[in-house]
N, C-alpha and C positions, 0 to 999 in steps of 0.2 A: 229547320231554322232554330228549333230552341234546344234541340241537342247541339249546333255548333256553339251559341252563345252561353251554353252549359259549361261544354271543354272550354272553351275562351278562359270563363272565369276561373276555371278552375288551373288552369294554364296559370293564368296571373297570379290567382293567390299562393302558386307552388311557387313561381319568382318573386314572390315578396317575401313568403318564409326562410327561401332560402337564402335573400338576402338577408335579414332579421339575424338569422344563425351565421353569416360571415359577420357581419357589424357585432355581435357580441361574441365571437373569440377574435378578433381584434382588440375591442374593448379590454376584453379580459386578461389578455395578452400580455399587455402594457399595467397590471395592478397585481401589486403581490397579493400569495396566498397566502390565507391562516393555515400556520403550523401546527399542529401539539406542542404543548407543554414539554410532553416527553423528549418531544425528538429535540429540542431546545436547548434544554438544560437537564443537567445529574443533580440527585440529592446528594449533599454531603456527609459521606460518610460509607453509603452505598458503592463500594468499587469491591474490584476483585483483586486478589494479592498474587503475585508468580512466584512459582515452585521451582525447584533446580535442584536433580540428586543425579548421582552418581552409581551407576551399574556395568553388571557384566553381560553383552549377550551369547549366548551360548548353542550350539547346535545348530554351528555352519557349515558349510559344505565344502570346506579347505579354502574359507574365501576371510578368513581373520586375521586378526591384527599376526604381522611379521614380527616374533619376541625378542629379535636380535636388535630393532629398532624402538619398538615398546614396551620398554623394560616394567610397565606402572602395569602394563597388560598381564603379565609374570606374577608380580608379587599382591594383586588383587588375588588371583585363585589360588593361591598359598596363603594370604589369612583368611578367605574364604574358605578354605578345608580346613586350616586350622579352630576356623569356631563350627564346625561342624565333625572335627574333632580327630581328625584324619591329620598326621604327622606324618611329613616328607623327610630323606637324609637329607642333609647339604649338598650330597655331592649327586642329586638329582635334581636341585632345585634350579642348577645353574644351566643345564641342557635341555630345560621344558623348551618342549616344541609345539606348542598352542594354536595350531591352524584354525580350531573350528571354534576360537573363542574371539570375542572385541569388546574394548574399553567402549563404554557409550558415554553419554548425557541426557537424562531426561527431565523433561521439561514440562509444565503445564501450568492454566491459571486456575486458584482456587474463588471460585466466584461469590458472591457474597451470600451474607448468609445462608453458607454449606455447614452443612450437620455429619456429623460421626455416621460411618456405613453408605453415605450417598459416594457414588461412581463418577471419575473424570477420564478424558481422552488423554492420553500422554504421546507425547512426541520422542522419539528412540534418535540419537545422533552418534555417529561415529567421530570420538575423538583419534584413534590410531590412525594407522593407514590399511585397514578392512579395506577389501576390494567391493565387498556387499556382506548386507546385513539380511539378505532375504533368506525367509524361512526359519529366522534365528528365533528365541526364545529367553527375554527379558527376566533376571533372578533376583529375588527381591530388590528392591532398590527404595531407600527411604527418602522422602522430599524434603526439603528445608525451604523457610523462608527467607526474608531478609533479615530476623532477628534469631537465626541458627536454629529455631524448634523446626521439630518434625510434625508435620500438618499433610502428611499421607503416606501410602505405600504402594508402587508399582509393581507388577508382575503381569507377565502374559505373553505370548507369541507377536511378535513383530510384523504387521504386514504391507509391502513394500509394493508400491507402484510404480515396478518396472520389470526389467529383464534382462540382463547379459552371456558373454556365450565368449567364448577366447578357443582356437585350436591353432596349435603351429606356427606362432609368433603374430597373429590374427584376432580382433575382438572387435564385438561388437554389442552396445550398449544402449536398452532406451531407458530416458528419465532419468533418473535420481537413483542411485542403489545404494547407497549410505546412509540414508535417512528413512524412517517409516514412521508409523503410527499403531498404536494398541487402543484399540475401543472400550473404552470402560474399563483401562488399565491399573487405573488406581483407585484406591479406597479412603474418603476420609477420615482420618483417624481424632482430629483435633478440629475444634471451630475458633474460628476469628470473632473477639467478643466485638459487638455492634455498638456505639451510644446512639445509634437513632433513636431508642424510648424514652432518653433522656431530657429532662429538661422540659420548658415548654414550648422549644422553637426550633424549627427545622431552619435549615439555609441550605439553599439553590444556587447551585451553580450554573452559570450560561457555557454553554459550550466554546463561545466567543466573547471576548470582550467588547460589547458595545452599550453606549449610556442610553441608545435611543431604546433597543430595544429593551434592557432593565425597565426603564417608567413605562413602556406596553406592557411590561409582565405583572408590574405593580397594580397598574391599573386596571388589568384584568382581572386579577386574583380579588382584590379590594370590591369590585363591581360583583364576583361571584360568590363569595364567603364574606363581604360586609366593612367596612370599613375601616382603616389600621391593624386589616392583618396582615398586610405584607408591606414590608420597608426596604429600600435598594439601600446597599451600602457603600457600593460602590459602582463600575461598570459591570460587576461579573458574578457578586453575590447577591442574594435577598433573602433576607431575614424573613419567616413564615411564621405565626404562631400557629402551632397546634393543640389537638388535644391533649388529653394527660395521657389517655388510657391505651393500651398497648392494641385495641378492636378499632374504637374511633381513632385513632390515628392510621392505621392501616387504610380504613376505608376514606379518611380526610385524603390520603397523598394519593388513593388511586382516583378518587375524584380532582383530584390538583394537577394532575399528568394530564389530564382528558383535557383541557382550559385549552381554547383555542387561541393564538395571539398569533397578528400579523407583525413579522420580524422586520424590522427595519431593512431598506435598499441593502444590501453585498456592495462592500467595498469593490471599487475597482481596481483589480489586481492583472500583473502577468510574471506568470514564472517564466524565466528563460534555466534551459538546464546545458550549459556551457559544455557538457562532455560529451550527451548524446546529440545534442540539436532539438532537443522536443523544446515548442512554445505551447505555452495554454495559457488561454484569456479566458476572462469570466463574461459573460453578460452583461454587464457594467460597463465594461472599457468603452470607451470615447475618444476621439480626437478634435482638435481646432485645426482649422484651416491652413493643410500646408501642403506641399509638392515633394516627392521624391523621384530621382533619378535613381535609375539604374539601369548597370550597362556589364557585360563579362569581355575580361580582355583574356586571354589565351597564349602561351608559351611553348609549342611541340619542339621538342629535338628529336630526329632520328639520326641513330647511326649504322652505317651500312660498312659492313667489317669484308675485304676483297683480300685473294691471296696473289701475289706478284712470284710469277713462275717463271724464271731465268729459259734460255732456249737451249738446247742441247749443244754439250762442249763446250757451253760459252764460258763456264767457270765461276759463273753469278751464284749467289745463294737466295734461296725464298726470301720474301719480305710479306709479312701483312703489313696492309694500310687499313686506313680506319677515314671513312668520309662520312662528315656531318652534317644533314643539312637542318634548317632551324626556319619556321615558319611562326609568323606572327597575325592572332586572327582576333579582329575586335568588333562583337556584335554587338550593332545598333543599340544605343542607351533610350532606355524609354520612361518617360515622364510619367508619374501619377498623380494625379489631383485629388485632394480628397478634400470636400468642404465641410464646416465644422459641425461641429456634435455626429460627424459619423458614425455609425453604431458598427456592431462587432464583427456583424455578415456584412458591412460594409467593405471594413477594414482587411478581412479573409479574401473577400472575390479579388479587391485592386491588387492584393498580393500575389492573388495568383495567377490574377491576369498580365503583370510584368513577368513571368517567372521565378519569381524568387525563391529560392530553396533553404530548409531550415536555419542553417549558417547562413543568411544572407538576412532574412527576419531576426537575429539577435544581434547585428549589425543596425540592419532598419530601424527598429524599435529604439534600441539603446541611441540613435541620433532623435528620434523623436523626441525622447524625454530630454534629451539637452536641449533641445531645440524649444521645448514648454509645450508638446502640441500633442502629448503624450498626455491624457485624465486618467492617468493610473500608476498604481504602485508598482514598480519595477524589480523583480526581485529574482539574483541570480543564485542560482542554484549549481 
């Protein structure tokens, strides 16, 4: 008897825990969470700059730019011998036959505060019409900014993430074979000067513009480093004083990243993207109280093409006819009710329990919002 009224209670108290623990991710469900600082907002000033240079890759396998069509492909390796000191006649410059060579583009970001000697990833593109760039091998190539210096230099073996194969008017291709990647391709040569030590105030940018969440940020920072040190300017900036000194400053913004703030509700949005049929709604989205029909009407024609065969000696000649027939098929229209402040898995199930297919939800939606029954931003893409 007192082992049953043992397990009993112990029975009980495992259904009461395990209620406790459904009632609190429910609760918690429905309350937003604290973010990072970081993940929030950028300092300004802090971003990374894009590169863009111009090369030759070299050491293809007869799979390069065609020079009767890319003439830039030609006279790149003519002033590339020539400053490497090597002088062509004229009357060979005009019948190069450059199979295993391709005009590229490369590309990369130079991230912030990067120093002279430190290593980036480079992206290798064919601009000609190269069939593939695999196996090839990147000759220097100098980077430029958006204000024409050179802020690095490429070189390296190209490596491509795919495969192709052609025999006897036949081919067959996986992936991408015009585009590859060099790991640790380039070098930086030049740094991007910083003002972050400048001055005695940093400014924060939100990654969003919202007013609510700016006065969380204010208030946070204010509560954790003290009174009037952080002012909103607007929805998107905030003004932060810091230290002077190039050490406490460092350790002030990696303690300022860390600052927990719970971000204001997400907009209620839906993109609709008109080419492909994708819809995405956020978590936010909401409806008022309304009713949708929907119903498919359908249009077949077939046509059945017959040959008219005269009988022998009769002196007839063949005829095709052509017979059409045309059926008309219209399924059952089905009602949806949705009553208001429906939520998002609400809004998803009734959809898909009428059938409605991509194109028929940016149809849907787009009468909702005329209709006002629609709590979200609508926005076509």
């Amino acid at each position: 008897m007192i082992f049953r009224s043992l397990s009993l209670s112990l029975f009980r108290s495992n259904r009461l825990a395990t209620a406790l623990v459904a009632a609190a991710c429910l609760l918690s469900a429905g309350v937003s969470h604290a973010e990072r600082l970081k993940d929030l907002a950028s300092i300004q000033g802090v971003r990374q700059n894009q590169l863009v240079g111009y090369g030759l890759a070299v050491g293809l396998d007869g799979s390069g730019d065609q020079t009767t069509q890319t003439p830039f492909t030609v006279q790149s390796v003519i002033s590339m011998l020539q400053q490497l000191g090597v002088n062509l006649p004229s009357t060979s410059t005009s019948n190069m036959q450059l199979k295993n060579v391709a005009a590229v583009m490369v590309t990369t970001s130079l991230p912030a505060f990067a120093q002279p000697g430190q290593t980036l990833d480079v992206t290798v593109s064919s601009i000609g019409n190269a069939k593939s760039i695999r196996g090839g091998t990147l000759l220097m190539a100098p980077l430029k900014g958006a204000d024409g210096q050179i802020y690095a230099i490429a070189q390296g073996n190209i490596v491509v993430g795919g495969a192709g194969a052609s025999a006897a008017g036949s081919s067959a291709t996986i992936n991408h074979l015009s585009v590859g990647r060099i790991s640790a391709g380039a070098t930086v040569e030049r740094a991007v000067p910083s003002s972050l030590g400048q001055g005695d105030t940093v400014n924060l940018e939100l990654n969003d513009n919202d007013f609510s969440t700016a006065s969380r940020v204010v208030e946070a920072v204010n509560k954790r480093f003290g009174f009037d040190t952080a002012m909103a300017q607007d929805g998107r900036v905030i003004r932060i004083r810091a230290p002077i000194g190039s050490g406490d400053r460092v350790a002030f913004l990696g303690a300022l990243e860390n600052i927990d703030v719970t971000p204001s509700r997400v907009q209620a949005k839906v993109i609709l993207n008109a080419r492909t049929g994708s819809v995405v709604m956020n978590q936010a989205v909401t409806l008022d109280t309304c009713a949708v029909s929907h119903g498919n009407l359908s249009v077949v024609i077939n046509a059945e093409n017959s040959i008219s065969q005269p009988g022998a000696l009769s002196g007839g000649q063949t005829a095709a006819n052509q017979n059409a027939q045309i059926s008309i098929s219209s399924a059952p229209g089905k009602v949806m009710y949705l009553k208001g402040g429906a939520s998002l898995a609400e809004v998803v199930k009734a959809l898909n329990a009428i059938g409605a297919t991509p194109q028929d939800l940016l149809a849907i939606l787009q009468a909702m919002k005329a209709a006002g029954s629609l709590r979200a931003e609508l926005e076509i893409i």
